[in-house]
Each structure stands twice: as C-alpha cells, then as structure tokens.
C-alpha positions in Angstrom: 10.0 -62.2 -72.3 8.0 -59.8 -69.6 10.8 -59.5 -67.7 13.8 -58.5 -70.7 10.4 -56.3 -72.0 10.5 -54.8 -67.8 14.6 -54.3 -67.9 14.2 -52.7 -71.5 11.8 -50.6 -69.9 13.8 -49.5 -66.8 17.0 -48.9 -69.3 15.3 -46.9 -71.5 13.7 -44.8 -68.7 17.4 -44.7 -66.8 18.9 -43.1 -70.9 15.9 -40.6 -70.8 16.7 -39.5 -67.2 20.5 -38.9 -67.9 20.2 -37.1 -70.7 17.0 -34.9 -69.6 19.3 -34.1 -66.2 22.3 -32.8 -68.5 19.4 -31.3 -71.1 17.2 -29.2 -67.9 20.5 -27.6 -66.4 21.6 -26.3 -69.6 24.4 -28.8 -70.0 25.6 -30.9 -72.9 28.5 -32.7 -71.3 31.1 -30.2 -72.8 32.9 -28.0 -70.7 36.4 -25.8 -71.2 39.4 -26.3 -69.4 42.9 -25.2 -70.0 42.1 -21.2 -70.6 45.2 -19.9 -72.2 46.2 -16.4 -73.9 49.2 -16.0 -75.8 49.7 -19.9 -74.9 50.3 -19.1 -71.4 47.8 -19.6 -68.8 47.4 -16.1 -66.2 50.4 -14.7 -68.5 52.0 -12.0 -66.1 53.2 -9.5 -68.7 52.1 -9.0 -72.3 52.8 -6.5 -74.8 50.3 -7.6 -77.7 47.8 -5.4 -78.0 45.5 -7.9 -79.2 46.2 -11.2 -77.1 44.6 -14.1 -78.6 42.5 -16.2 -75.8 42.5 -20.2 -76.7 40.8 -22.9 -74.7 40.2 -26.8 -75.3 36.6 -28.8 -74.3 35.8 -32.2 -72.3 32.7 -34.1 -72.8 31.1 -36.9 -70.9 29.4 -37.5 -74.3 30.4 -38.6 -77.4 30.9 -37.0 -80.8 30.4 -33.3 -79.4 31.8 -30.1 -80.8 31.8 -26.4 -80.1 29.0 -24.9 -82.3 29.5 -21.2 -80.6 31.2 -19.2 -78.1 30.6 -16.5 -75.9 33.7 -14.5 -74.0 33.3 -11.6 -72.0 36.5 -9.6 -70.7 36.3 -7.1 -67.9 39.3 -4.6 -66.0 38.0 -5.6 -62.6 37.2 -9.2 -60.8 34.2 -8.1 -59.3 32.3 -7.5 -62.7 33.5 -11.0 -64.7 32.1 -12.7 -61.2 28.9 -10.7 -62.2 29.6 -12.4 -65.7 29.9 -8.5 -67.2 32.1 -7.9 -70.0 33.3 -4.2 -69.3 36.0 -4.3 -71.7 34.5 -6.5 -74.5 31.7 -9.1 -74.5 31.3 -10.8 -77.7 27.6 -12.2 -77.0 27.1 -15.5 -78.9 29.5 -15.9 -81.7 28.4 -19.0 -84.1 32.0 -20.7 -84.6 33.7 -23.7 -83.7 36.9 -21.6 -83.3 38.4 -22.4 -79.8 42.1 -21.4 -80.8 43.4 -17.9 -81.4 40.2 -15.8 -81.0 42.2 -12.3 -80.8 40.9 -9.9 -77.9 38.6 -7.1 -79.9 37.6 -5.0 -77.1 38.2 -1.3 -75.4 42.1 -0.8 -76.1 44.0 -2.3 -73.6 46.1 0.1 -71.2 49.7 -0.4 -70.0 50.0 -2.3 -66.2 46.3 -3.4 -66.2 44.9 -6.8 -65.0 42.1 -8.0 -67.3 39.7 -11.3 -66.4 38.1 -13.0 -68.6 36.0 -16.3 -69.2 34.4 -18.6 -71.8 30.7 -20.2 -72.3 31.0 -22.6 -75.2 27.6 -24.2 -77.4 27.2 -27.9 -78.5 25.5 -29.7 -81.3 22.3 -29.2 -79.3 22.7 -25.2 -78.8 22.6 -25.8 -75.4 26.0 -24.3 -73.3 28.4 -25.0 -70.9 28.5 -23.4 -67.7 30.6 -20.1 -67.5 34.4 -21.4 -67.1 36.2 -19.9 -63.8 37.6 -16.7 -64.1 41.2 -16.5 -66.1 43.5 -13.5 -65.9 46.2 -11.9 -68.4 48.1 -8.4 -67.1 50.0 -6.2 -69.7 53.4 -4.6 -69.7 54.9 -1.9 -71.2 52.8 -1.8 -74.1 54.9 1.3 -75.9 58.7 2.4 -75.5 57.7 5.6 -73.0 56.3 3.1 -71.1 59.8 1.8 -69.8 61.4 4.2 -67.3 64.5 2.3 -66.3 67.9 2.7 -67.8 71.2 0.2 -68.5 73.5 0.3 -65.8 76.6 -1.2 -64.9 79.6 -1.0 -62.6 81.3 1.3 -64.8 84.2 -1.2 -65.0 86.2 -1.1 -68.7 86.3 -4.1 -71.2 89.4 -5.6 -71.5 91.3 -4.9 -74.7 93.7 -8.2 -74.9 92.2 -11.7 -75.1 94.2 -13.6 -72.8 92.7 -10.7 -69.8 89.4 -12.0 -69.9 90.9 -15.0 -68.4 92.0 -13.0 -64.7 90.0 -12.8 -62.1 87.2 -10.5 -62.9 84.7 -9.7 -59.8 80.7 -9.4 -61.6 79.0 -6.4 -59.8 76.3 -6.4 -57.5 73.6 -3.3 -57.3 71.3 -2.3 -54.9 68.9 0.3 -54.3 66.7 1.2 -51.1 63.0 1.8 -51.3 60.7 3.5 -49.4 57.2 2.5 -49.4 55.5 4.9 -47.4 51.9 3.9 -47.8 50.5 0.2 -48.0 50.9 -1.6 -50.9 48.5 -3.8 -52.8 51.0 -4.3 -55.6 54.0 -4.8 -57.3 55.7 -5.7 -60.1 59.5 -6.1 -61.0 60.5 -5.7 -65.0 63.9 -6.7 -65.0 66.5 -7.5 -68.1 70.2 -8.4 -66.9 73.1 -9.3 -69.6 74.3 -11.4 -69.4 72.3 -13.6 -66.2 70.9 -11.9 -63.9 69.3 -12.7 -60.0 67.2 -10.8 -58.4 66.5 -10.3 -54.7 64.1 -8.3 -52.5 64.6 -8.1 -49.0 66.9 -11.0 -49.0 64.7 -13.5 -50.7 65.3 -14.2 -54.6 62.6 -13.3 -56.7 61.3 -15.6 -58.8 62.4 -19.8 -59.9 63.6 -18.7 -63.1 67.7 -19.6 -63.6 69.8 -18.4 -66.5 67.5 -15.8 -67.4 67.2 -13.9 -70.1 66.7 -16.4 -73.1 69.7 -15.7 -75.5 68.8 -13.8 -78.6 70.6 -11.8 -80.6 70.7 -8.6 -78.6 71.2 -5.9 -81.7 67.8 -7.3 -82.6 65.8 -8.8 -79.1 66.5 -8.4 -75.8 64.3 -10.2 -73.2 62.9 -9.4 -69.7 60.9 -11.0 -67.0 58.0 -9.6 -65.2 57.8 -11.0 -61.6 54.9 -10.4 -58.8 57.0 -9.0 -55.6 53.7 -7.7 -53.7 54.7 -10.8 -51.3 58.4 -9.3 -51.0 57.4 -5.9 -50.6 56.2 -4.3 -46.9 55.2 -0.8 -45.8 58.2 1.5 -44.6 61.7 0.3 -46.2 63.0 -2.1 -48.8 65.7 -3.1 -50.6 66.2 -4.2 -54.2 69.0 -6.4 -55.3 70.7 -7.5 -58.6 74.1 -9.5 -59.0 75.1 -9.7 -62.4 76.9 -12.9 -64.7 78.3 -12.7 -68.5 76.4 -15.0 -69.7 76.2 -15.0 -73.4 76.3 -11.1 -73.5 80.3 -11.4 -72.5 81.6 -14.4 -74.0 85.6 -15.6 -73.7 87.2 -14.9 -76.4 87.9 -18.2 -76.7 88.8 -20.4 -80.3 86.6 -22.5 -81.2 87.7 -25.7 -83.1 90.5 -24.1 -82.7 89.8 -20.7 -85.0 85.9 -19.4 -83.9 85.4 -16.3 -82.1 82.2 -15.8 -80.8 83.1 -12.4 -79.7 83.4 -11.5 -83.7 80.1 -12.2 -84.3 77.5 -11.5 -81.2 76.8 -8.4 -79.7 79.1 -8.4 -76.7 79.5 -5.9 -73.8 79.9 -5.6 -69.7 77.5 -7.3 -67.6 74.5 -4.5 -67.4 70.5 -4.5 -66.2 67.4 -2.3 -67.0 64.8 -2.9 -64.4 61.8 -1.3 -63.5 60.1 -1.0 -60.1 56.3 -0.6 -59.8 54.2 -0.5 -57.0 50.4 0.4 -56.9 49.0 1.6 -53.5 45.7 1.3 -51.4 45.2 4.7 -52.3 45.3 4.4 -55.9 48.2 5.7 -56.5 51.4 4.6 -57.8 55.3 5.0 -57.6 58.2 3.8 -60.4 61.6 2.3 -59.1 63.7 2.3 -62.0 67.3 1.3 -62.6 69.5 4.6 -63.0 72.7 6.4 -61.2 71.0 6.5 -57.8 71.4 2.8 -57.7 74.8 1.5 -55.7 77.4 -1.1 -56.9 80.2 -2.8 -55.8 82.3 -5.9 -56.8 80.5 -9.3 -55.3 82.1 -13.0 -54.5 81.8 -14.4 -58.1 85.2 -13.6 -59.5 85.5 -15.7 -62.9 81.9 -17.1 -64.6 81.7 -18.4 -67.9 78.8 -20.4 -69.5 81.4 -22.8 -71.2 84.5 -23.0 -68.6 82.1 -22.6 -65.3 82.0 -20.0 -61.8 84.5 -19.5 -59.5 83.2 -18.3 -56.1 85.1 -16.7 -53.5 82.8 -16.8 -50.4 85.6 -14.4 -48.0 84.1 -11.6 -51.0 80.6 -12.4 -49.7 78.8 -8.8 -48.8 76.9 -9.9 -45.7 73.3 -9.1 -45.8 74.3 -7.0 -49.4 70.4 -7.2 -51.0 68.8 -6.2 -47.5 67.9 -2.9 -45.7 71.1 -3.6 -43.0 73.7 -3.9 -45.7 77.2 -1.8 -44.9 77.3 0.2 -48.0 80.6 2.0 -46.6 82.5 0.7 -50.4 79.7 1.4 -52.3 79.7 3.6 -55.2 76.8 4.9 -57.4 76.3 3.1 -60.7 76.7 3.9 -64.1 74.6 4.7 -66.8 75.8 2.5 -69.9 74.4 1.7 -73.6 73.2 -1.5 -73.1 72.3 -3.4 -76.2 70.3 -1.7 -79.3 67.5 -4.6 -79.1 64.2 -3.5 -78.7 62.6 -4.9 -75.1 60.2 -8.2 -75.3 58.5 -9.8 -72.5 60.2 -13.7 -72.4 57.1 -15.6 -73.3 58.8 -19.1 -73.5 58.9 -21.1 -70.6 62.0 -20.6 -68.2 64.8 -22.9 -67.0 64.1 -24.2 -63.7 64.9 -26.4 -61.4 63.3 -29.8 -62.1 64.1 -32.0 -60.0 67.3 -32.9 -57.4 69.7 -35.9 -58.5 71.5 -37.2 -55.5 74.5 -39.6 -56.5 74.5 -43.2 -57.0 78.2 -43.6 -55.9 80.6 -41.6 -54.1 84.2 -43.3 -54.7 87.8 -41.6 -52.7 90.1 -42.1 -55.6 93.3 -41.0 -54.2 93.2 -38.5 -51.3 91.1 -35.7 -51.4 89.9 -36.8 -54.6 86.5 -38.1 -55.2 84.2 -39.1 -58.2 80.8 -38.7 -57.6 78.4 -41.0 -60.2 75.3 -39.4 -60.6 73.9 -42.1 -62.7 72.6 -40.6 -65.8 73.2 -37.5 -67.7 71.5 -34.4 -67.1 71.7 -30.5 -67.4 72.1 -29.5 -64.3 74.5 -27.6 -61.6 76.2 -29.3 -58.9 75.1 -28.2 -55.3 77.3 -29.1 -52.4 77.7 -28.3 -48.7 80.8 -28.3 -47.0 82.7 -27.1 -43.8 86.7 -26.2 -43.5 88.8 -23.8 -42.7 88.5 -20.0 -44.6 90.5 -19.8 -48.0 90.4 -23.7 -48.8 89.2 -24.5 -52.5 86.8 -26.8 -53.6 87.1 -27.5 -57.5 84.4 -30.0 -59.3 85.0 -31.0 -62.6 82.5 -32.5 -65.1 82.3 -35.7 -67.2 80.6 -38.3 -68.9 82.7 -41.1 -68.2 85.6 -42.1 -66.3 88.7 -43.8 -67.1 90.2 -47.4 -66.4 91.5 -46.2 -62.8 88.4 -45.2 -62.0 89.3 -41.1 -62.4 87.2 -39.0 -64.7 87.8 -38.4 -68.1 87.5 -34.8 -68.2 88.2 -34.8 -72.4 84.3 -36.2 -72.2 83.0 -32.4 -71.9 85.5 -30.0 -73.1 84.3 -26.7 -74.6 84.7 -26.3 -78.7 87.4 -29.5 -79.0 89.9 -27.3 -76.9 92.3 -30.2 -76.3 95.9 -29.2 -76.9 96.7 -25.1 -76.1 94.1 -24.6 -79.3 91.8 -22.0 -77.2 93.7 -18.8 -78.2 95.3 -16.0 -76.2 95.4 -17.0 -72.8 92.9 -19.7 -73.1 93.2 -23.1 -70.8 95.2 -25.8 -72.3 92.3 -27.8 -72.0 88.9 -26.2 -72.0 87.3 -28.4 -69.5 84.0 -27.3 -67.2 84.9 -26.5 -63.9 83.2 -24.8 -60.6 85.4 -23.3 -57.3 84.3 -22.4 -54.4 87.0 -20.9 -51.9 85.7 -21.4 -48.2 84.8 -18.4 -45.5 85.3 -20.5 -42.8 82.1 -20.3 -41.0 80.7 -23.3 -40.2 78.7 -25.5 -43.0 78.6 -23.6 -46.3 76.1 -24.3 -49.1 76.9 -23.3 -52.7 76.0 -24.3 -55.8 76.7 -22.0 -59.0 
C-alpha cells in the first residue's frame, strides 16, 4: 500500500509538472499550422480586395478549441518579425472563427507583398505562440492596372473548314529587355489563348502545363502570375512566348457526327496579353508589356490540337529563339489584336503539372518499325521520347487503351467525338484518332515530348 500510495504520488507530481510547463510558457498545446488566404498558401497574385486568411490548430491535448484570435498584417517583413501590424492588427478578437476571417485593414495597393500571422486562445485563455510569418502579394487590383495588350502574329483565320486541317505554323514572340539597374524583383502576368509557354533567358518559367484553365472567354479569361527575379539579371534579357490553340481555336470538327464546337465558344487566333514588372534596388520600377514592339515569327509546331494531338517539325526549330543571341533576321513586329471580351482573373485553382514519370512495362516490335509500348495503366499524360536519325524522318505515336488480337493497338479505343467512319466534317480525318509527330533535325539525340 505505501508503495502504490509513493507511485500515486510521483504520477500525480509528473501530471502537475506537464501541465504547469505548457501553463508557465504561455502554451495550451494548440498551435496553427496550414496558414492559407484565398485557400492558397503564399498566394502569388490576388485581386480580392478583401482576402480572407484561414488556418487549422494541433493540440498535444485533448478536447481544445480556439476561444480567440489575434492577426496582425504588415507591408514589410521586418515589422511582422517585430510582431507589428502596420496594415491591420486586430488585437484579441473573442471567436472560435479560424476559416474566412476577411482582411479589414488599410486598403490594400496594386503589386504589394503583405505578411501576416496568427496567435490563437484556448479554453484556458492562454495562447499559442505567434505562427511563422505567411505572405499573400496582389495583382492588378483595377483594369488601369493592366498595361499589356493582345497580340498575335497577325496571321488571318481560315474561312473554310476542311483549312484548319493544313499545316498551320503557331507563332512565337519575343521581346528584348534591358535592365539597367539591379533588380530585386520581378513578376510576369501572362494570359496566352489558347496554351501558352513562357521563357526568360532560355529557361521556361514556371511548372504549370496547359495553362490558362478553360472558361468561357466572352465571360473569364485567366492568367498566371509567375516570380522571374531568378530569371532576370542586370544588363540584357529576353522574354519569350510560343503560342498553341488550345480551346481558344478549336477544329471545326463534328461531333457525333453533327457538333461544332466552333458554333458555340468564343474562338479566335492564338493571342497573349502579358505584362512585365520589375522593381529595382533603387525603388523604382519599369513595365514590360505585350504590344507592337514585340517580334514574331512562325515556330516548329505546325498542326496542334487538344483532341487530334501536335505535330512538330524540329528542321523549323529557331535556335536560341527566346534568348538575347537569337537571329531575328525573319522577324516581324507583332500585331495588336482583340483578344477575347472576358474580363482578366488571376487562375486561383491549382495548375496541371507534371506528377510523376511512367516508364513502360513492355516495349513489343510488332512488325518492322512498328512498336507498342504498354505503359501499364491509364493515365493523363504526354508521351516523352528521345530519339536519333537522320533530318526529315517522322516519328508518329498513336494512343490507346487496348490492343488487338495481333498484338497491334486498337486505336478506335480513343477516338475524338465517335469519329469512326468520314463523320468529322469538312476535311476532317476519317478517323479521329490522337496522334503526336515529330520530324527529325538530324543532330544527334533529340528529346521531344508535346
């Protein structure tokens, strides 16, 4: 009996140490993690003028709940280290709201990088540390505050069906920049219809494929908002775009043998708005924005189509195109277009990226120069390849989701809108199977994937 009465004791004394540890630093085991605003966390590239902050709580005790917060907001790191709210502080607020708490500070300017953090209350009254320091930087947060302008290649729209069929290069733009202070930042604000990539200095900006999102373009069109500051260098740069239809220039092919797309979506040539902005040591700032002083000229992607694939002729390739050493001898300026009547939106929802690589199961000859490659599951995805041979041979992959007895693939397994007999319209494909090309340059091992 002493000695239960002893280990009773030591227990008891073990409980009152715990919780008089958390109690004396000012902790009651619940602490904030995942800081979001506008559901994203560090959003690069809002327009709401009143962004609502949201966070969720841990505890290393049981049955605790927010009784109060406190956030604090500031335009500058150095003061939200200093836990200063220069832009809004909200002081203790007696609510267990942790979701949607809208910004109610200073009005928030155009371009600007706010910080902010959270201190949350529990049943006790006693708070949580300060969470780490979050971030959310605004856009264009009027219409004036775009400067760019829809441009294109100038090229016409075809006015019979069975010519959107023919080759058709997509443009690529460029523009030289000259930064001729140092730069501490800069942002690209780009919108291409119908895909877009973009480049600076050679290296694509940005992980985000088959941008922008597909809306209905009379109503919403989207763009990005990418930090370039590591693209960008003092002295000269160079900006550039290649283009893709996308959804914004459809085939006019027949669906089920009778649907138009083109009859009922906003359609034009491929076209981009973009906007350049780079802040300075000095303070100051210069715009880059998409207009006539940009240069075009036709690139190697001379048939795309989201349902009937790319066809890539690498001997088109403009060697070192999106660089400051490009040969712009066959360049022309571009051309200020319409461009669709949707009004701008930052794309909030997450992109399409690259996930993951799927490397075949089986590679099968099944008669010569023909080979089925079984990538083992089904996937959305593009094929990636590498291959070497002589300059003007073709490459065609074609898509699947089975094969057939003799081991060749059933094509009829992904065909576009049930196009299986000459049903497609005006110069459609008798089939409307998915298919990628890739003509060879010739020089050595060549990696493409579409």
């Amino acid at each position: 009996m002493v000695l239960f009465k002893k280990i009773n004791f030591a227990l008891a004394i073990l409980m009152l140490l715990q919780f008089g540890s958390l109690h004396a630093a000012g902790k009651t085991g619940l602490e904030t993690e995942r800081l979001t605003c506008e559901y994203i966390v560090n959003p690069l590239g809002i327009e709401v003028l009143k962004p609502r902050l949201s966070w969720t709580m841990v505890s290393s005790i049981r049955n605790q709940q927010q009784t109060a917060y406190e956030l604090i907001v500031s335009d500058n790191l150095a003061d939200i280290k200093r836990r200063k709210g220069s832009v809004w502080s909200t002081g203790k607020i007696a609510s267990s709201q942790s979701v949607h708490v809208a910004y109610d500070g200073s009005p928030l300017k155009a371009f600007t990088r706010y910080y902010w953090r959270v201190k949350v209350y529990g049943n006790n009254g006693a708070s949580s540390g300060w969470s780490e320091p979050q971030w959310f930087e605004t856009a264009m947060l009027k219409a004036s505050d775009w400067q760019g302008k829809w441009i294109g290649d100038g090229s016409k729209q075809f006015e019979k069906d069975e010519d959107f069929y023919k080759n058709d290069p997509m443009p690529l733009l460029r523009k030289t920049i000259n930064a001729e202070k140092k730069i501490t930042a800069a942002r690209l604000y780009i919108s291409g219809l119908g895909y877009y990539e973009a480049f600076v200095n050679g290296k694509k900006v940005g992980d985000h494929v088959l941008d922008p999102g597909w809306t209905s373009y009379s109503k919403q069109v989207l763009y990005s908002v990418y930090d370039i500051t590591p693209h960008m260098k003092k002295g000269l740069n160079a900006a550039g775009i290649m283009l893709g239809n996308g959804w914004y220039n459809p085939l006019p092919l027949r669906f089920w043998g009778g649907i138009n797309m083109r009859n009922a979506l906003v359609s034009g040539r491929p076209c981009v708005k973009a906007m350049i902005r780079i802040q300075y040591a000095d303070g100051s700032t210069s715009i880059v924005p998409t207009d006539e002083s940009w240069q075009t000229t036709t690139g190697p992607i001379i048939r795309n189509s989201i349902f009937l694939g790319e066809h890539h002729d690498a001997r088109a390739e403009k060697e070192n195109w999106n660089t400051i050493n490009a040969n712009t001898t066959d360049w022309k300026n571009a051309v200020v277009v319409e461009g669709p009547k949707g009004t701008l939106s930052p794309q909030m929802q997450p992109p399409i990226r690259v996930t993951k690589i799927i490397k075949p199961v089986s590679v099968n000859e099944v008669k010569p120069g023909v080979f089925i490659f079984d990538m083992g599951q089904n996937f959305a995805g593009v094929a990636r390849f590498r291959v070497k041979g002589p300059a003007g041979t073709e490459v065609k992959v074609r898509y699947g989701e089975d094969k057939y007895a003799d081991g060749s693939l059933n094509v009829m397994t992904a065909v576009a809108g049930q196009i299986k007999g000459g049903n497609g319209g005006p110069g459609a494909p008798h089939i409307a199977w998915q298919e990628d090309s890739y003509i060879l340059k010739g020089s050595g091992i060549e990696e493409w994937s579409p």
